[in-house]
C-alpha positions in Angstrom: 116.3 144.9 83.9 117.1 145.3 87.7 118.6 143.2 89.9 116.1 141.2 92.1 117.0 140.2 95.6 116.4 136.0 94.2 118.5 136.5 91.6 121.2 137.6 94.5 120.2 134.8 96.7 120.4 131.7 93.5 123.8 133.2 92.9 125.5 133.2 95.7 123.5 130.0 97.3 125.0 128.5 93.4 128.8 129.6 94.1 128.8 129.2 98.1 127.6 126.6 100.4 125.4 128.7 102.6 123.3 127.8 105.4 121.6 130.9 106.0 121.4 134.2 103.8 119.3 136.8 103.9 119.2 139.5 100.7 117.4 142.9 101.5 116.6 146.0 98.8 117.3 148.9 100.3 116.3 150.6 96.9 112.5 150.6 97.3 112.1 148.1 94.7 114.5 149.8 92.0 117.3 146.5 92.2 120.0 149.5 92.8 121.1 148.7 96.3 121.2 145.7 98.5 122.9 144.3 101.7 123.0 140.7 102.2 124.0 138.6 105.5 125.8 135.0 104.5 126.5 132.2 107.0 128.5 129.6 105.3 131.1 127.2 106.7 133.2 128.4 103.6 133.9 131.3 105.5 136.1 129.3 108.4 139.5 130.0 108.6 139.0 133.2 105.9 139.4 137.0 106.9 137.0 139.2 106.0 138.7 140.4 102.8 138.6 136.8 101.7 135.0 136.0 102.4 133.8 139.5 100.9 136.2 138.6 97.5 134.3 135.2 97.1 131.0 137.0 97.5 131.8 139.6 94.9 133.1 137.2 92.6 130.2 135.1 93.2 127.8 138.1 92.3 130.6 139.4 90.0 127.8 140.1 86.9 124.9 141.3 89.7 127.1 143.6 91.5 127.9 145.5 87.7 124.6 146.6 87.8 124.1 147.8 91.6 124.9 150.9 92.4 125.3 149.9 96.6 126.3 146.9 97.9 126.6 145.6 101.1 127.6 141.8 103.1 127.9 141.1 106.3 129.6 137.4 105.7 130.4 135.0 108.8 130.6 131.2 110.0 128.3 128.8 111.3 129.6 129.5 114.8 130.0 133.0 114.5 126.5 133.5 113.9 125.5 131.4 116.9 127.8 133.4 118.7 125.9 136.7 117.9 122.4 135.1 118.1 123.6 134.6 121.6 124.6 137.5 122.4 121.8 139.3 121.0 119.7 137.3 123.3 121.6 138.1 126.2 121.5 142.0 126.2 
């Protein structure tokens, strides 16, 4: 059975405090390829390395069965930070 992009979203939102994510196929529906975007303030003080090994732990049994898998994985602030600057250009 494929990967669906909710049962991405209940693990992570189970292993990680979020306040934001957002899980997208990029598979056309087969479950083979997703990115997601994760703003948590478990992220502070982390590098990137360190956020993307809590992630793949998190999804350690979903990611088995993807084929491509992409996160983008930042802090409260960070994200305000880009909404900002998105909003600016």
């Amino acid at each position: 059975m494929p990967v669906t992009p909710d049962e991405l979203k209940a693990a992570i939102c189970t292993a990680i405090q979020v306040t934001h994510v957002e899980v997208e196929d990029n598979s056309s529906g087969c479950g083979e390829k997703f990115s997601v975007l994760i703003i948590s303030k478990d992220f502070e003080g982390k590098t990137t390395l360190a956020r993307h090994k809590m992630v793949n732990e998190a999804l350690k049994t979903q990611i088995a069965q993807i084929h491509a898998f992409t996160q983008k994985t930042l802090t409260p602030q960070q994200w305000e930070d880009s909404k900002g600057g998105a909003n600016a250009a």
